[in-house]
Every structure is written in C-alpha cells, then in structure tokens.
C-alpha positions as CSV (number, residue, x, y, z in Angstrom):
1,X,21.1,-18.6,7.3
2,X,18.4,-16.4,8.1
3,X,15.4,-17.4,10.0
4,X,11.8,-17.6,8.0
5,X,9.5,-15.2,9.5
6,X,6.2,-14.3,8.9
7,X,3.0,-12.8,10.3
8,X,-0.3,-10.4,9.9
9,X,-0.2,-6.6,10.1
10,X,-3.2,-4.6,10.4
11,X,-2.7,-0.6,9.4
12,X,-5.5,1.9,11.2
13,X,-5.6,5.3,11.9
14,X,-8.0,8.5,11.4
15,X,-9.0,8.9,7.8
16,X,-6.7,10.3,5.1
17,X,-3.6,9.7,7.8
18,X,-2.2,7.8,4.5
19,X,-2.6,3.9,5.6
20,X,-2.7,3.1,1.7
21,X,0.1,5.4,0.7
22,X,2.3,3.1,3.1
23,X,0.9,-0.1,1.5
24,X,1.7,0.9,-1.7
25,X,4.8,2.2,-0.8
26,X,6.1,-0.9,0.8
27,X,4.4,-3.6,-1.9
28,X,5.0,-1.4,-4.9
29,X,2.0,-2.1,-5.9
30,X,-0.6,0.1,-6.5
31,X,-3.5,-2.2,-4.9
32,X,-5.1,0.1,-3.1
33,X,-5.8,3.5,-4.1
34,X,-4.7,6.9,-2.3
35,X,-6.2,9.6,-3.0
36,X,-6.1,13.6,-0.8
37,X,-10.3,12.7,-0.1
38,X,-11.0,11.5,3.6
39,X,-12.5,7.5,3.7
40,X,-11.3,6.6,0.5
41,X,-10.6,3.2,1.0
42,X,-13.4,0.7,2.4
43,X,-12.3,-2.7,2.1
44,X,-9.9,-4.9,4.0
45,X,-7.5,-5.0,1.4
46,X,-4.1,-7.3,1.5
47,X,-1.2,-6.9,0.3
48,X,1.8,-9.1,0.8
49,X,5.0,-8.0,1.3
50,X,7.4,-10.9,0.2
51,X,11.2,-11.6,0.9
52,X,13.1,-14.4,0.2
53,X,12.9,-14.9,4.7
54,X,10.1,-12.7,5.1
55,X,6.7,-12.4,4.3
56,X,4.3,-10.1,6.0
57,X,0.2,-10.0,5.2
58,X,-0.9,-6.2,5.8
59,X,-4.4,-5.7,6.1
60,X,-5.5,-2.2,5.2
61,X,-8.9,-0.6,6.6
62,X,-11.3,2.0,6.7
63,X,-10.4,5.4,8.2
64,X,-12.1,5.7,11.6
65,X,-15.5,6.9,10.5
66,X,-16.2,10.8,12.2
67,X,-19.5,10.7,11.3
68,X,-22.2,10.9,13.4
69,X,-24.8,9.4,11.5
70,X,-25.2,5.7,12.0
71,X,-26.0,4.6,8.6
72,X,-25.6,0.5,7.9
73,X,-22.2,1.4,6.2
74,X,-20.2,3.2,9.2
75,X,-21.9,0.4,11.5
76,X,-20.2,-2.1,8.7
77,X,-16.9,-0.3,8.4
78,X,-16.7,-0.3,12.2
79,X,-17.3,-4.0,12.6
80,X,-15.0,-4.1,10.1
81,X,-12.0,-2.1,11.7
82,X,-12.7,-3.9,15.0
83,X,-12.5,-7.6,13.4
84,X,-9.4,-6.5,11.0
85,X,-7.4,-6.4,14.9
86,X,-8.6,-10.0,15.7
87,X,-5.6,-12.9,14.4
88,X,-2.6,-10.1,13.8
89,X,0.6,-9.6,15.0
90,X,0.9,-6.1,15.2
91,X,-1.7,-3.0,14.6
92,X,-0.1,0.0,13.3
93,X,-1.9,3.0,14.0
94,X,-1.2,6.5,11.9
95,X,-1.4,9.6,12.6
96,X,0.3,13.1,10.7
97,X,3.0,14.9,12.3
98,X,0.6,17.6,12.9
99,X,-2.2,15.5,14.5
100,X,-3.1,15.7,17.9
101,X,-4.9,13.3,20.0
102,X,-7.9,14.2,20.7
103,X,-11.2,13.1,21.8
104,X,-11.5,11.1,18.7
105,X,-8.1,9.5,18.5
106,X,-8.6,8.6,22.7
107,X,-12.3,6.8,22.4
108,X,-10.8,4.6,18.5
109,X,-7.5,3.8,21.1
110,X,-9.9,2.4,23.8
111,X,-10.8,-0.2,20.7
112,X,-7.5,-1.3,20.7
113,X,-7.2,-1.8,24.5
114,X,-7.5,-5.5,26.0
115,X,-7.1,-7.2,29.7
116,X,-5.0,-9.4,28.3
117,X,-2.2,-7.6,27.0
118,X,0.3,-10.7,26.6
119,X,-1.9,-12.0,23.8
120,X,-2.8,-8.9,22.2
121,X,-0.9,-7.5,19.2
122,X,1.8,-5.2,19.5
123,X,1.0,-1.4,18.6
124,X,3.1,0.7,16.5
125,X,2.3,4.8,16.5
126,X,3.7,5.7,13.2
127,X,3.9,9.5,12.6
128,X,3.1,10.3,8.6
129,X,4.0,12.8,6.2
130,X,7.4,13.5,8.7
131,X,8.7,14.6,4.7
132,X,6.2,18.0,5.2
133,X,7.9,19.1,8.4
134,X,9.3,22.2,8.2
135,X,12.5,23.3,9.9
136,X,10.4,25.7,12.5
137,X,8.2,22.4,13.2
138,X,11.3,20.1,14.5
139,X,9.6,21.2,17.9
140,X,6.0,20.0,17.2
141,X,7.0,16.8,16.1
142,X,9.4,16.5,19.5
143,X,6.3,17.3,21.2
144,X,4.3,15.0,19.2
145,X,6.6,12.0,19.9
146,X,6.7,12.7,23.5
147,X,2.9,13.5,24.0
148,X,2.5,9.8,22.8
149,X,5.4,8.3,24.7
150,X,3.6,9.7,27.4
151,X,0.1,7.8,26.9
152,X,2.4,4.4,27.5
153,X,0.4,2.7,25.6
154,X,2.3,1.6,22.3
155,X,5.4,-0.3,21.8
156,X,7.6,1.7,19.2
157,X,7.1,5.3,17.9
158,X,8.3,5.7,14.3
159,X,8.2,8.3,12.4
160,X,7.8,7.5,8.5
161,X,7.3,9.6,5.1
162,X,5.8,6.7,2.9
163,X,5.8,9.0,-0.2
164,X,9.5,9.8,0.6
165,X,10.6,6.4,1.8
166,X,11.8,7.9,5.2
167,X,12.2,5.2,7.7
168,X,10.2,2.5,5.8
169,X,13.2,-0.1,5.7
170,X,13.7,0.8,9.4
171,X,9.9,-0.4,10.3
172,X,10.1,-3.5,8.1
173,X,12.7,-4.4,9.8
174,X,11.1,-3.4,13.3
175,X,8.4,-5.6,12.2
176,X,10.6,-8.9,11.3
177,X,11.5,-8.3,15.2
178,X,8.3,-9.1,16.5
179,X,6.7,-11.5,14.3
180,X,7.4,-14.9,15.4
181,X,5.3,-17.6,12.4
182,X,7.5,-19.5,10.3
183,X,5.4,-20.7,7.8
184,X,4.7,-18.5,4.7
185,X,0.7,-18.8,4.0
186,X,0.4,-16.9,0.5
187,X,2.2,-17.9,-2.8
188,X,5.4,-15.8,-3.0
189,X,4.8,-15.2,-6.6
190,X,1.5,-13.4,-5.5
191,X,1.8,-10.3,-3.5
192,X,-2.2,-9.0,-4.4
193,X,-5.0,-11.0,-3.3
194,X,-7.3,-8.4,-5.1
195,X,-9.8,-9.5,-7.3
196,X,-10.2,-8.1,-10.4
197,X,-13.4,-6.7,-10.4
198,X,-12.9,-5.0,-7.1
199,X,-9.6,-3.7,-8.4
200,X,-11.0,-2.2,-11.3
201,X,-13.8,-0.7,-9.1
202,X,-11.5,1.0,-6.9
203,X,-9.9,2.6,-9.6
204,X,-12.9,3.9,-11.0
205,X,-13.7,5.2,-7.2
206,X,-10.7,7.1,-7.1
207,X,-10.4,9.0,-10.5
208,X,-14.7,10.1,-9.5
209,X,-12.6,11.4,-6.3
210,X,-10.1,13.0,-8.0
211,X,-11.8,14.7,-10.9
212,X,-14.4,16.2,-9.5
213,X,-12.8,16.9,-5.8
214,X,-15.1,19.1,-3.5
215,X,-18.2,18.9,-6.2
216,X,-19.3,15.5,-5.0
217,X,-19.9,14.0,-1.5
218,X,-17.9,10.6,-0.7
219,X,-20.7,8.4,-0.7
220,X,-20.4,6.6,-4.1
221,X,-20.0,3.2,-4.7
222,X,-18.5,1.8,-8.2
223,X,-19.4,-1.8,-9.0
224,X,-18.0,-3.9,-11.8
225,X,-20.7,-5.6,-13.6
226,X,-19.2,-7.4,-16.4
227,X,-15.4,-8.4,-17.7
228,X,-15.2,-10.1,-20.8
229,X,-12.0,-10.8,-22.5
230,X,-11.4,-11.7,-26.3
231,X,-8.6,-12.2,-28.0
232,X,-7.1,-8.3,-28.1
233,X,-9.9,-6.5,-26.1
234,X,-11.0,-6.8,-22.7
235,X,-14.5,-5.1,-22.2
236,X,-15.8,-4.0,-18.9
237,X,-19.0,-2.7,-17.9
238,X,-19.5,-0.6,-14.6
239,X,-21.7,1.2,-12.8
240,X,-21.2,4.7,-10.9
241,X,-23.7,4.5,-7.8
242,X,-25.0,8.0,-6.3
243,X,-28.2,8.6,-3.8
244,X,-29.8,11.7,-5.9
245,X,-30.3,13.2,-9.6
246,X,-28.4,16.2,-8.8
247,X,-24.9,14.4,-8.2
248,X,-25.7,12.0,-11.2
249,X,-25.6,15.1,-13.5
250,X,-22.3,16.2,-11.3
251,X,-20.6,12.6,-12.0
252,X,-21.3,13.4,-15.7
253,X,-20.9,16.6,-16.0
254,X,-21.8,19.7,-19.4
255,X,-22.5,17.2,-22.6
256,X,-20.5,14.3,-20.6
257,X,-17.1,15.6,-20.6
258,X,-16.6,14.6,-17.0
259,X,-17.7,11.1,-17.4
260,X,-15.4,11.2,-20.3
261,X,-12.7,12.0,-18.3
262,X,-12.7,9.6,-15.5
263,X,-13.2,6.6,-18.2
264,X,-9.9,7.7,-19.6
265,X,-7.8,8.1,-17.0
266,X,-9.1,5.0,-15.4
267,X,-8.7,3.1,-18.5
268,X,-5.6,3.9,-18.8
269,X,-4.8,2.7,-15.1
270,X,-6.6,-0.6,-16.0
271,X,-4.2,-1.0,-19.0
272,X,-1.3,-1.3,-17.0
273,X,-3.1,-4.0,-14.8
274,X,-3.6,-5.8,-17.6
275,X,-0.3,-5.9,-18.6
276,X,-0.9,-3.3,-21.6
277,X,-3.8,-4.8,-22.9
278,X,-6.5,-2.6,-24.8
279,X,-8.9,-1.9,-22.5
280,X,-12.5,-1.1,-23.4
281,X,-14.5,0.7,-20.6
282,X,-18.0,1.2,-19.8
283,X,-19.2,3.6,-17.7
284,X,-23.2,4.1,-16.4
285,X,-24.0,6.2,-13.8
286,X,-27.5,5.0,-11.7
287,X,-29.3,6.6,-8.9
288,X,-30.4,4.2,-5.9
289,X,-31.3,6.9,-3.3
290,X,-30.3,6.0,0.1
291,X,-28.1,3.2,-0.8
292,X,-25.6,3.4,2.3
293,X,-28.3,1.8,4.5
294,X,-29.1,-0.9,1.7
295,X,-27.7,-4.6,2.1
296,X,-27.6,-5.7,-1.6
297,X,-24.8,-3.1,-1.9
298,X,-23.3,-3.1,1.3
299,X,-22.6,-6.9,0.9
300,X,-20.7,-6.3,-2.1
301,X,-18.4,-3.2,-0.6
C-alpha cells in the first residue's frame, strides 16, 4: 500500500514564463487564466492536485514585477510573492528555454536564498515551452541546463512543455519524492478553492486581454459586483476598471462592439462553470484614475 503524501508548492518565475499554463495543465482545471500578455495573473490562486495517495496544494503568483515604478500594487504583488514562499515544501521557479539569467532573474533568486538552508524549501528550475525547441536549438537548451547547474543553487532541473504534457508526470512524481505530510488538508472532492466572484472576474480580465491585445495597457482590474441566481438564470453584474477616458472608449470600442465581444466570450466561459447554466452578464466600464495606488481596490485584488 502506498504511503499518503501531501504538501504545498509555490510556482514563480518572470512573468508570462507560463506558471498558470502548468496549473491548469496539471489540475485540468481552468482556475487560473493564461493568457500570451505579461502579469496576467495577480492572486495567489490554489489549486489542488488530488490522488487517491497524493494531494499537493500549488500556490500560483504574480510574475516578478519589471517595473520600475513603485506603485501600491507592485509593492503588494511583491509582498505577495515573498510571503507565497513562507510554509511550502517546494518553490518551483520557471523560466523558457530561451531565457537567460540575467540581472533580473539573479536579484528575484537572492529572494529565495536563506542561512538556513535545511529548513527552507526545495527549489525546482523548470525550463518551459521545451515543445518550441527547434532541432538547431538542442544546443541552447544544453547550454541552458548547464548554465543553471552551474549556479548550484537548485535541486532538480526539469525541463517541461505544460501545453504538450512533456515531462509533467515525471515532476509530479519528482514532487511526491520530496514532500514528507501525511495528512490531506483540503476535501478531495474540491480541487478549486476559487471563489466565484473572483473566478468570474478573472475571466472577464482575460478575454479584455485577449481581445484587444496591444491596444490597452495591463492595468485593469475587473470586479464582480453582484451574482444572483433564479431558478434558470444566473445574473451577474461587473465592472471593467481603467485609470483614463481614452482606454474606457478602447474597452468599448466603435458603437460597443468590443464590449460586446468580451461579454460573449466570457459568458460563454462562465456557462461552463456553471455547469451549462444560462448565464446573463453585465458589463460597465468606470474610470477611477490612478487606481493602482488606491487601497479600496487593491484590497479586493
């Protein structure tokens, strides 16, 4: 008979290095969403991995913030990233097959560092998107993996494709090596601790992401307001939050037809969640200028 095992697994890495790509990949789940735009997701978001002897809590972060600007919200995504390594097992950190470490990667690894290394977690370098490599770039991910080995600083080096599947099974199991709990502390019925609202939110996030690409900066912020639920419909009002008039009109684009378009195709995302249910959605678009260095709305990110 197998032993139990289970533990907590924080995922970090530079931004869009795919930490919720893998998530999804190994819940199959969509609870946190992956999109091709850099800092997409913001939250700590779990999701539990569940086997009849294993269960495994990952913990999903920000991207390591580039900018320069010290706005409340980096300042709160950083505090965030730091405190998301306190109680886990194991940190995995991500980077692309192409990546390189550079100045950036060097100073977010010093985070990670600790005098005590017998109680710290154990770090994973996981190399992403390996299903992109091309057969002239066997070399640069050699170089890559050696380059890291190098640095002598992490445990394992695996290199995964999370859209592709490469080498997931061999990390999970990699994983059960090291974690050393026996108890399992979420319901194995439940593998998303998501609330609705925020789930819905996120959703909303990423189709404003993906349908209007390069024509809007990151900084929005999608709230849930309202769910009400009757006997066929469930109706949900939300709110689209940018800093200036110019991006509002961007969000809803000539007579409305973008706004149009991210309601549908988040509504019909939000169907599915609800198990097929018809979905009524809401969409208003407001303008609270400077709202990344507000604390009513940073609270609720």
């Amino acid at each position: 008979m197998n032993q139990k095992k289970s533990g907590f697994v924080t995922i970090i890495g530079k931004t869009n290095a795919g930490k919720s790509t893998l998530i999804n990949k190994i819940i199959d789940q969509k609870i946190s969403i992956a999109t091709h735009r850099k800092n997409t997701t913001r939250n700590q978001i779990r999701g539990i991995y569940n086997k009849k002897d294993l269960q495994i809590v990952f913990i999903d972060t920000p991207g390591f913030l580039n900018q320069t600007k010290n706005t409340k919200l980096n300042l709160e995504m950083k505090k965030r990233i730091i405190a998301s390594f306190l109680g886990v097992d194991i940190i995995l950190f991500l980077i692309p097959f192409w990546g390189k470490f550079d100045k950036i990667y060097l100073e977010n690894l010093s985070l990670l560092r600790n005098k005590n290394e017998q109680s710290f977690p154990k770090k994973y370098c996981l190399i992403t998107k390996i299903d992109l490599i091309k057969k002239n770039q066997n070399n640069d991910l050699h170089e890559l993996v050696q380059s890291i080995a190098q640095l002598d600083f992490f445990d394992k080096i695996i290199p995964i494709s999370s859209l592709k599947g490469y080498n997931i099974d061999l990390l999970l199991e990699e994983i059960k090596k090291d974690l050393k709990d026996d108890v399992f502390y979420y319901d194995q019925e439940n593998s998303n601790t998501v609330s609705d609202e925020f789930y819905i939110a996120e959703i909303i996030r990423e189709k404003v992401l993906l349908y209007l690409n390069n024509e809007i900066p990151h900084h929005i912020f999608v709230k849930t307001t309202e769910i009400k639920t009757k006997k066929d419909l469930i109706s949900i009002d939300a709110e689209i939050i940018v800093d200036r008039e110019s991006l509002k009109k961007i969000v809803i684009g000539k007579q409305g037809t973008k706004i149009k378009q991210i309601g549908q195709f988040a509504r019909i995302e939000i169907e599915k969640y609800f198990k097929n249910k018809k979905i009524y959605l809401n969409l208003i678009v407001k303008i609270k200028k400077d709202w990344q260095n507000k604390e009513s709305i940073i609270k609720d990110i």
